[in-house]
C-alpha positions as a Python dict, from the first residue, in 0.01 Angstrom:
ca = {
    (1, 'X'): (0, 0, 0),
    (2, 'X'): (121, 257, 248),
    (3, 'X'): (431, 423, 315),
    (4, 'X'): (567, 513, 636),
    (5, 'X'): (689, 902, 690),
    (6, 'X'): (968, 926, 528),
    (7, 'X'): (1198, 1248, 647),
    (8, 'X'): (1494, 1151, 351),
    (9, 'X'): (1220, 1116, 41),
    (10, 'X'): (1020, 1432, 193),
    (11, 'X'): (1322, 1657, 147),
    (12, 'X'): (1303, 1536, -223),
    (13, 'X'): (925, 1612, -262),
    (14, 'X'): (874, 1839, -561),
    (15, 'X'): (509, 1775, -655),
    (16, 'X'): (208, 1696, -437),
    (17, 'X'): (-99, 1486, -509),
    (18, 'X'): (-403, 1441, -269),
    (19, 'X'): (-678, 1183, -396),
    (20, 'X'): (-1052, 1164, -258),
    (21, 'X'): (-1238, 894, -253),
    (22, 'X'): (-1566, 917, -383),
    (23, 'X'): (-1741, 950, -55),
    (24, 'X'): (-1582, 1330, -114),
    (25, 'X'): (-1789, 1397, -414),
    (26, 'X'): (-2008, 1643, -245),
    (27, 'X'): (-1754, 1782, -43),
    (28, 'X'): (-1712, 2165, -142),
    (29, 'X'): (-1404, 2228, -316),
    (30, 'X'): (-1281, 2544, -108),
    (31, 'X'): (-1307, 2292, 184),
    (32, 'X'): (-1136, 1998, -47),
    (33, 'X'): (-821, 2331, -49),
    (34, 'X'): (-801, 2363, 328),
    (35, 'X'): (-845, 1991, 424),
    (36, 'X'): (-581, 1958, 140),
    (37, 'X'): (-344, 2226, 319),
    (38, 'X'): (-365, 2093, 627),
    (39, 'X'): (-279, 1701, 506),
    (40, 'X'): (-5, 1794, 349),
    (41, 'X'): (129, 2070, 589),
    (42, 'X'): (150, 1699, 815),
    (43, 'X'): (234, 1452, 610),
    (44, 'X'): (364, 1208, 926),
    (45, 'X'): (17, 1232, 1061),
    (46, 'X'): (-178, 1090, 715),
    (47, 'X'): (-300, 717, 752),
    (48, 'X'): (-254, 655, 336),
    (49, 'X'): (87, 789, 267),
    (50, 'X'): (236, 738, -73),
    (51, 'X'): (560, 863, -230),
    (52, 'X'): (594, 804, -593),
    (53, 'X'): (956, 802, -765),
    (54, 'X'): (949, 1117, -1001),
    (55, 'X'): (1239, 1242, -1219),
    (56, 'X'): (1302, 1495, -1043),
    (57, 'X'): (1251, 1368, -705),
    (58, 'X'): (919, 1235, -574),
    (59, 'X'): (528, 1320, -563),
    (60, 'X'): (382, 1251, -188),
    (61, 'X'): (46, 1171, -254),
    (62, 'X'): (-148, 1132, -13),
    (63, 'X'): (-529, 950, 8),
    (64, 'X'): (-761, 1090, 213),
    (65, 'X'): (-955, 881, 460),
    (66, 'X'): (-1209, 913, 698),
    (67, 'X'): (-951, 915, 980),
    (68, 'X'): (-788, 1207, 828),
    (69, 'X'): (-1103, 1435, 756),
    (70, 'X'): (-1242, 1376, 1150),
    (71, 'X'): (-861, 1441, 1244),
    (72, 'X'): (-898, 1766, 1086),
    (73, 'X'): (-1241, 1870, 1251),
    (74, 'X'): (-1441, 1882, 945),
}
């Protein structure tokens, strides 16, 4: 399940994670990099936000959807 944007938890992001779905596979990875950039340079705009309680603070991780990847023009 989704989280909403959360400004207080991402101040205490120290770790990001960005899964792909398997519809990805053939994706190239330097354009898996950018796409990943740009989702988590905008965090607020994602449709499958996640944070995830770390020891030292939390992980955003963040799922990427179809939404997201025609969002970002590719």
């Amino acid at each position: 399940m989704a989280d909403p944007f959360d400004p207080y938890r991402e101040a205490l992001v120290m770790e990001t994670e960005t899964i792909w779905p398997a519809e990805y596979a053939d994706l190239p990875a330097a354009e898996k990099v950018t796409l990943e950039g740009k989702l988590h340079a905008d965090p607020a705009a994602c449709s499958n936000l996640v944070y995830v309680r770390t020891h030292t603070g939390f992980c955003r991780q963040i799922t990427v959807t179809p939404a997201d990847v025609e969002r970002l023009g590719s």
